[in-house]
N, C-alpha and C positions, 0 to 999 in steps of 0.2 A: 135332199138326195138320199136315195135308198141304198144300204150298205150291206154288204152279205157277211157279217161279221156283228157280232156283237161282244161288249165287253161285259163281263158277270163280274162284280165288286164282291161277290161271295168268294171269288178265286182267290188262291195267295198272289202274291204280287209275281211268282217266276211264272205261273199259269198265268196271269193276264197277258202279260208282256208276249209266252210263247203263242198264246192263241191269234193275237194280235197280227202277229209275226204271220206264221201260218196263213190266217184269213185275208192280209192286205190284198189287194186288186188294186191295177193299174186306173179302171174304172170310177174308183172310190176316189178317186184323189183330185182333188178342188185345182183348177187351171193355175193358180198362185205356188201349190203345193210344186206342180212337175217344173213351173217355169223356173223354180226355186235349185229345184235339184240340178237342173240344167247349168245353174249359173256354177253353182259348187263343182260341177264336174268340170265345166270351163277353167274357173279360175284352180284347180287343184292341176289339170294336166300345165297349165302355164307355169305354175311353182314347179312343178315335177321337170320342166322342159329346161327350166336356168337351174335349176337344183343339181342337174346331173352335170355342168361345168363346175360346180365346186369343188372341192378336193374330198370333202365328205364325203358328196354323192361317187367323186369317181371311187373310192376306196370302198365303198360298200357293192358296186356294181363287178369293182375287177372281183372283190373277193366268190360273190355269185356268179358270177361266168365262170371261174376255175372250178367249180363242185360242181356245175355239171348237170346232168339229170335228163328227166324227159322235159320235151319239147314241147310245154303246154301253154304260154303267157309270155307275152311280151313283155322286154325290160323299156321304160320308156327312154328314148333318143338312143335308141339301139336295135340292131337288128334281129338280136340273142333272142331266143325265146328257153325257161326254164319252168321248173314246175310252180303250183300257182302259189303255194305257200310261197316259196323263194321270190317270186315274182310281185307279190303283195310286200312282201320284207323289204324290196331294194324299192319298190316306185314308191312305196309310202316314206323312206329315208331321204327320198329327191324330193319329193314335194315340201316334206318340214325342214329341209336342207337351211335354207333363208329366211327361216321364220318368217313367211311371207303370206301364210297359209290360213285358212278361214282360221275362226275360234267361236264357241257356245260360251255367250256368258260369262268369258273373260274365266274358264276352269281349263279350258283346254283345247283339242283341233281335231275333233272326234272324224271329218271326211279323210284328213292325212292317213288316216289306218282304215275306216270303210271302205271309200272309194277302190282303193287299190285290192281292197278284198274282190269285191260285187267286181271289177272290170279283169283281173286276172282269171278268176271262174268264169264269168259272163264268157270272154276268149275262148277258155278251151269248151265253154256247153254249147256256142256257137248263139248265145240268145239273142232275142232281140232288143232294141233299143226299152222298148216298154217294160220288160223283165229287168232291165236294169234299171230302168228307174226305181220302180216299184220295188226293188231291193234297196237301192238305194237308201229310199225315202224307208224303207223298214227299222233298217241300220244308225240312219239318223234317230226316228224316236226310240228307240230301244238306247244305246249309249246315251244320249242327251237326258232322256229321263234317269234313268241309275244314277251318271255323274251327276244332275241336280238334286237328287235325293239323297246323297251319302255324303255331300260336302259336312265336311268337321266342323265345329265349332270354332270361334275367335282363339280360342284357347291353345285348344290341339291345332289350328291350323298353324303355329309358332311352333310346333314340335313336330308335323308330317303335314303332307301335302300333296297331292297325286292327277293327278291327269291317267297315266295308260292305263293304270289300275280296270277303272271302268271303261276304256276304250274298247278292250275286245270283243266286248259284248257287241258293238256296232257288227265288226268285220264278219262273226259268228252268226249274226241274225243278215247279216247281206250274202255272204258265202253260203248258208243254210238254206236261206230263201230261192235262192239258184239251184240249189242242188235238189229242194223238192221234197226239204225233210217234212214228215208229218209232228204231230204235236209232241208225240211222244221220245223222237229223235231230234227235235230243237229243243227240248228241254235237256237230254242229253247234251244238246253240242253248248248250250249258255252253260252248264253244270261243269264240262270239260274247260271251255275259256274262263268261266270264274275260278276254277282253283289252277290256272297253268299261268294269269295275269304275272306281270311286274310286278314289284314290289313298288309302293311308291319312293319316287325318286326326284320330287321336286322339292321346294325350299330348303331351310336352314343345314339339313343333313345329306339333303340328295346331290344340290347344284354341286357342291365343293368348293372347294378352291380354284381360283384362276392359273392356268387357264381353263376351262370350263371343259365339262366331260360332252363328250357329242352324241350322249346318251340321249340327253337333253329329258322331255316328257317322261317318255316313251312315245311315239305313237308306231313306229315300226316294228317295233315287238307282239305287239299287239295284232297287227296285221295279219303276222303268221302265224302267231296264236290261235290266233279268231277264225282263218281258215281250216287250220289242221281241226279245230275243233269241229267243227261242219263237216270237213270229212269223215273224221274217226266215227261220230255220231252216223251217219251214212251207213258207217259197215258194221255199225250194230256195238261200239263201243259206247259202254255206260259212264255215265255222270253223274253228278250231285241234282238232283230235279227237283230240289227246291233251294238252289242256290241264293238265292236273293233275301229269304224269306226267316224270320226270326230274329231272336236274339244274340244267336250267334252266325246270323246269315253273312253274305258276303261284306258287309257293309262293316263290318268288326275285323276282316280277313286285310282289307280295304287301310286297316289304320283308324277310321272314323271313329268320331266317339257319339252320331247319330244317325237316323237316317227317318225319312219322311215317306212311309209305305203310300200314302193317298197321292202326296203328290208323283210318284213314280208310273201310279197308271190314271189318275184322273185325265179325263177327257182323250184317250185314248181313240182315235177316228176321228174328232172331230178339233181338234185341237194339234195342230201340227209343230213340234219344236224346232222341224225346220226354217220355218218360218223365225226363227231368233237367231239363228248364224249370223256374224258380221264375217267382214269381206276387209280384206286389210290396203291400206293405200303405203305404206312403209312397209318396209322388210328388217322386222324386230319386234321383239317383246311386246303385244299388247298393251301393254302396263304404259309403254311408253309414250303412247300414240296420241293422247290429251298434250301431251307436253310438247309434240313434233306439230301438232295443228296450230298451238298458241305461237312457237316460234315462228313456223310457215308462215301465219297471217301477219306478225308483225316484220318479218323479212318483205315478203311483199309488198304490203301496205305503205313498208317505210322506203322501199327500191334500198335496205341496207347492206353497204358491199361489206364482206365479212373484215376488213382492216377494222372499218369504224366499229365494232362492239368490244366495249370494256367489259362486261361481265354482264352473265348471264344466270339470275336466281329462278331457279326452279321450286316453287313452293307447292309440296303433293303429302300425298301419304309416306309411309315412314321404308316399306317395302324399294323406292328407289333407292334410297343408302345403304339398305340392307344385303341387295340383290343387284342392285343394277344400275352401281357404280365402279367402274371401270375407266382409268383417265388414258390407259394405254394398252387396249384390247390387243391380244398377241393371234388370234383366230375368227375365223370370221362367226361361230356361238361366241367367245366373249362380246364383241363389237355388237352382234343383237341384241347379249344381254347388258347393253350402258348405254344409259341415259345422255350422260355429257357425249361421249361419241356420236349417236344419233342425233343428236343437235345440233354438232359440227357438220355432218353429212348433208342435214337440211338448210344450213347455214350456207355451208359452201355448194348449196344448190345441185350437191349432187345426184343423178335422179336413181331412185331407190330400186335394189336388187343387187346382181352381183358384184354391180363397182363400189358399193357401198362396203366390198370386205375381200377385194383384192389385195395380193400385196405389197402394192406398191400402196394404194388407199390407207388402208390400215398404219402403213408405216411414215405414210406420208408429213411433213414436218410442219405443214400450216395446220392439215387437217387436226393434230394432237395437240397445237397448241392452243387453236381453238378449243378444244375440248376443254382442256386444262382451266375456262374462263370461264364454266360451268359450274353453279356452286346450287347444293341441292339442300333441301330447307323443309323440316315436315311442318304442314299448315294443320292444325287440330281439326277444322272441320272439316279435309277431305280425309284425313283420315279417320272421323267417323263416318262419314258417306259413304267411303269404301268397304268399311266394316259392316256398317248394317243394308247397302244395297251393293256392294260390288260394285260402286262407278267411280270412275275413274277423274277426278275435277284434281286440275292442275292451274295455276296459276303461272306464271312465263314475265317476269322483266325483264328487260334490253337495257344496259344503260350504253349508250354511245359517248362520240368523243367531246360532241358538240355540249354536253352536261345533258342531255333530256334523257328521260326514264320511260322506256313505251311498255305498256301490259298491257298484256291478253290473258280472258280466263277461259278456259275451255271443261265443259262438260259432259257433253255426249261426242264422242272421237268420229271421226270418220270413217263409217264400213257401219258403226251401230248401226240396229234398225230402227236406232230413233234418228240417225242423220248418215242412212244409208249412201252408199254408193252407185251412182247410176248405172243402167247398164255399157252404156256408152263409155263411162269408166272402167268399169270391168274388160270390156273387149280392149276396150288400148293397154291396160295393163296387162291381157293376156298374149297382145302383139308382140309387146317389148320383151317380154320372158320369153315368149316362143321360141322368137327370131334366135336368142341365145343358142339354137341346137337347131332350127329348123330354117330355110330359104323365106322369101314373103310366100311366095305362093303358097308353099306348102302349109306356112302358119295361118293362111284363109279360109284355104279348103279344110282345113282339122276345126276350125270356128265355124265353119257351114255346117260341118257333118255334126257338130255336138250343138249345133241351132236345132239341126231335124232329128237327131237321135232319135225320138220317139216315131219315126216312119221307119227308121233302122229293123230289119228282117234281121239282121246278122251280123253282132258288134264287134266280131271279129275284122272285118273293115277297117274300124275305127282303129284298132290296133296299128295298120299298116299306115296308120298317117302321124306314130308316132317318131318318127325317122326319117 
């Protein structure tokens, strides 16, 4: 395939990434690549559609409807339209509302803050389906590279830990790419998003104390970061234009105590990051998703009604104790972030999303004292596995009442790309979300119109089928 773009390895790594940016074409992008982006846009408006009946989503949409502004972007499962930063802020808080939302790599959920970049601009520039891909898929490798590049070490990763930190750079290079910046003002707008980013605000010092802050990541921060960045750069405000690059580049600002310059632009064009997104079948913590497939399969398998389970040992890495044990979730982020709770959920067969963290659910008296029969256990060798590959191996016993001990060991979760999710999965999980906010019909036609997007003359359309 001929590509109108090339990568210069002589460049520092913020000029790869910017040229990169700049040069992508709808063109250049391998059939795998856009069908890829299509599903992330799918399954992120289905988050966003049940996201906005939580109490999260509704408190962050009333708070954007009262400020007010111009009329540029639609808020999803609403009629409001607000300007596109605002509008990026609240649809990327609905989509991660239920931690229900893609992730790269088990670091973070870099479309939660893209997408809602690229489709609140895309709205008001009137683009086409194809421009939104193509920004899309820009946002995806720009974020997805940075966040794999600047990950901490074992060490520092027990002292900081960050997901939005690198996000913005996604929404900045999808918002930038829409707006048309040339090289010299996307290097402004990553310079303006890298020094306005989050603070990291995940593990040991971020999550908190329960009940858990709804800060969460970030990835909504990010969003309207990433946007205003795009803009400001647009009308000629200056940035840092080698943001990324050095010894004390973004990656030191970030908290890291390394960062991997080769890997951040190697194989740039020909190598798609998109292509490593998972796709989540539970609505919760990543972390937890090995340990909901072991119980699923031995629920299953066994037809076991939740009376008969005596106890249930969870043997993982040492991060469930740390993080995400919770035996009496008061919110629906505690409840995502616990283990035992999520395994009462799958126990008692409930199907995943927002009955998983209503309040009656949440408070419910079977559901907690199942939880309670959840005992969590670090096993030494997934917690080296997790350390030196990021994976996630959880082992799962059931003892029931009859005396028998059923395990499951699980390795690669469901949504990996190494035990992806069909697409026929995907759509029906984008039904059941939908339906939360939208009629059947209308949840079909919004699955037709994000099937053909790429015929799409005018994505502002698509807008109107989120209500």
């Amino acid at each position: 395939m001929q590509r109108r773009f090339k990568v210069r390895h002589t460049l520092s790594a913020t000029e790869t990434l910017v040229n990169f940016t700049v040069g992508l074409r709808y063109e250049d992008l391998p059939a795998e690549v856009v069908e890829k982006a299509k599903l992330c846009l799918l399954d992120s408006l289905g988050c966003g559609l049940a996201g906005r009946r939580t109490r999260l989503g509704r408190v962050i949409v009333e708070h954007v409807k009262e400020t007010g502004g111009a009329r540029q972007a639609t808020l999803i499962g609403d009629r409001t339209k607000v300007p596109c930063a605002q509008a990026a802020f609240a649809n990327s808080a609905m989509i991660n509302a239920l931690d229900y939302d893609e992730t790269f790599e088990n670091h973070g959920h870099p479309g939660s803050s893209l997408i809602p970049a690229a489709l609140s601009v895309g709205e008001h520039l009137r683009v086409s389906g194809r421009e939104l891909i193509e920004a899309m898929v820009a946002g995806y490798e720009i974020s997805t590279r940075i966040g794999a590049a600047i990950q901490p070490s074992r060490g520092r990763m027990s002292e900081v830990w960050f997901c939005g930190t690198w996000h913005t750079f996604g929404p900045a290079a999808a918002a930038g790419k829409l707006l048309r910046l040339d090289s010299l003002q996307m290097a402004n707008a990553f310079g303006i998003a890298g020094a306005t980013s989050p603070i990291p605000t995940g593990g040991p010092g971020g999550w908190g104390p329960r009940p858990q802050t709804w800060v969460k990541e970030p990835t909504a921060w990010p969003a309207y970061e990433g946007v205003l960045a795009a803009q400001l750069a647009k009308r000629g405000f200056k940035g840092n234009r080698i943001i990324l690059d050095g010894k004390l580049g973004f990656w030191r600002m970030a908290g890291s105590d390394q960062c991997d310059f080769d890997a951040m632009v190697k194989g740039l064009g020909s190598i798609y990051r998109i292509l490593d997104i998972s796709f989540k079948p539970y609505s919760s913590c990543r972390w937890t998703h090995s340990t909901l497939d072991a119980v699923k399969e031995l629920a299953e398998s066994n037809k076991l009604a939740p009376e008969r389970i005596r106890e249930v040992v969870v043997r993982t890495f040492p991060q469930h104790i740390t993080d995400l044990t919770d035996y009496e979730p008061a919110t629906l982020v505690d409840g995502e972030m616990s283990t035992p709770y999520t395994v009462a959920m799958v126990l008692l067969g409930i199907k995943p999303g927002p009955d998983w963290f209503s309040d009656r659910t949440l408070r419910d008296p079977k559901a907690l004292s199942l939880a309670k029969k959840v005992k969590i256990e670090v096993d030494d060798e997934a917690t080296r596995i997790f350390v030196k590959d990021r994976k996630m191996v959880s082992t799962v016993q059931i003892s029931i009442d009859d005396g028998q001990r059923l395990t499951a060991r699980k390795e690669y979760a469901k949504g990996d790309p190494k035990n992806p999710m069909t697409k026929d999965e995907l759509l029906e999980k984008f039904r059941t979300l939908a339906k939360q906010t939208l009629t059947a019909s209308k949840t079909e036609k919004l699955a037709c119109a994000i099937e053909g997007i790429e015929t799409t003359g005018n994505i502002s359309s698509l807008a109107l089928r989120f209500h």
